[in-house]
C-alpha positions as semicolon CSV with decimal commas, in nm:
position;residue;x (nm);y (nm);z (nm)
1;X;6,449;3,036;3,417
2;X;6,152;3,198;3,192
3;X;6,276;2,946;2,915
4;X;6,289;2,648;3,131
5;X;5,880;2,710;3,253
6;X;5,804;2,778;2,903
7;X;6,006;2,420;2,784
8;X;5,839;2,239;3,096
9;X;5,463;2,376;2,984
10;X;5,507;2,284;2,599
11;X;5,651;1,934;2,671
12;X;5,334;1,896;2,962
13;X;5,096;2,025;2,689
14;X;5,225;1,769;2,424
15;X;5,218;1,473;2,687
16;X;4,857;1,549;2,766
17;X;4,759;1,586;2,424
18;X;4,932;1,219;2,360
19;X;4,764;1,056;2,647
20;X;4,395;1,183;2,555
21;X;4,503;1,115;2,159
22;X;4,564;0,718;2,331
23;X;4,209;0,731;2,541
24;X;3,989;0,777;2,278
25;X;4,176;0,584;2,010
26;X;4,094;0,299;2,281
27;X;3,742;0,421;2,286
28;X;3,695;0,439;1,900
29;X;3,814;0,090;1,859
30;X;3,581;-0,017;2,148
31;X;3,274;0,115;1,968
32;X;3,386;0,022;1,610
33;X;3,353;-0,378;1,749
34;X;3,007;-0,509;1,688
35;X;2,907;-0,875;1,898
36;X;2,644;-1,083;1,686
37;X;2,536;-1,391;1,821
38;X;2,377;-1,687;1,592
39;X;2,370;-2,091;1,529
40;X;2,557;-2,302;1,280
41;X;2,748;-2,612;1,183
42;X;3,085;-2,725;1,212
43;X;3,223;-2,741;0,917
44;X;3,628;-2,717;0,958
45;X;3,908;-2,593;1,210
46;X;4,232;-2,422;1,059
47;X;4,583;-2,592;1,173
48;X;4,628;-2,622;1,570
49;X;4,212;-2,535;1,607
50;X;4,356;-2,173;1,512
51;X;3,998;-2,044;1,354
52;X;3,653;-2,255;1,271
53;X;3,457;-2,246;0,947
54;X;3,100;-2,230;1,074
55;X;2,778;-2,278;0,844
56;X;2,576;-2,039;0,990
57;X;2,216;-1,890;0,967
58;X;2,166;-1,555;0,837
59;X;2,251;-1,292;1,122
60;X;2,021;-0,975;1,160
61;X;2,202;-0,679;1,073
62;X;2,562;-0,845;0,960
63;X;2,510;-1,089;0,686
64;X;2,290;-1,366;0,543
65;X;2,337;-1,721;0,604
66;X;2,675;-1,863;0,471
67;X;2,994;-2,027;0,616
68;X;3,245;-1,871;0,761
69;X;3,538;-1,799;0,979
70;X;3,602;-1,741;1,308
71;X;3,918;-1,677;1,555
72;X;3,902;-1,845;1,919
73;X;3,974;-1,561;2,203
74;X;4,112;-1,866;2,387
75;X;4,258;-2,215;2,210
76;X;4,038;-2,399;2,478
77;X;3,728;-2,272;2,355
78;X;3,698;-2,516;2,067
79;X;3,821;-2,816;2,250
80;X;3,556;-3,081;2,233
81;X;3,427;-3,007;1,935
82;X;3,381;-3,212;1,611
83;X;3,301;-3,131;1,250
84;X;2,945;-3,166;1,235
85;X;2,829;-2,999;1,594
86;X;2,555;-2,769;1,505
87;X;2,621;-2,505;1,790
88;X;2,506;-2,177;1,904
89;X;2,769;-1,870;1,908
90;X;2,842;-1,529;1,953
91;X;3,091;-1,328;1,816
92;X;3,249;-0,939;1,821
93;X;3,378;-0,833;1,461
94;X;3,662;-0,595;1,535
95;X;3,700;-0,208;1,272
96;X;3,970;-0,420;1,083
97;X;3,712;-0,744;1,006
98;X;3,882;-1,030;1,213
99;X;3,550;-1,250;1,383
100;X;3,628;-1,316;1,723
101;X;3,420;-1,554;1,902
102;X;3,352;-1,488;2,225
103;X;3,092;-1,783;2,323
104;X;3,045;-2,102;2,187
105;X;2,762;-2,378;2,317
106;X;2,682;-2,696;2,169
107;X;2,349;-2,740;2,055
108;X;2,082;-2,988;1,980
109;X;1,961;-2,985;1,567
């Protein structure tokens, strides 16, 4: 019986240790993303609207002024627009580097 306690307490111990090991991997990865906002251009969507090269100003604290790439959250967020739309944007960069944009407004030059 004194080996069946002592087998139920070891595997408790090594499911709490998993679930807080899960909690504040969640909670790392929350803080690692940083959310930028900025304006920019239009310059190109990848195949299906999957990403959108934006000419952008410099952004405080990120990087200076250059185009780049960004991933919808949601297809529908870049429906309507055009190469060319100068719009206004803002963004999370996840711990591994993928741009997600989480806004996007069009804007007049």
């Amino acid at each position: 019986m004194r080996a069946r306690v002592g087998l139920a307490r070891a595997v408790l111990v090594v499911a709490l240790a998993a679930g807080v090991a899960a909690i504040v991997s969640v909670a790392v990865d929350a803080l690692a993303a940083q959310a930028y906002q900025t304006h920019g251009d239009i310059v190109g969507f990848g195949p299906n609207r999957s990403y959108v090269s934006i000419a952008h100003e410099a952004i405080p604290g990120y990087m200076g002024a250059m185009t780049m790439t960004f991933e919808p959250r949601r297809p529908a967020q870049l429906q309507g627009y055009e190469v060319g739309a100068h719009v206004a944007f803002t963004f999370t960069v996840s711990d591994d580097g993928h741009r997600w944009i989480d806004q996007i407004f069009p804007q007049v030059k």
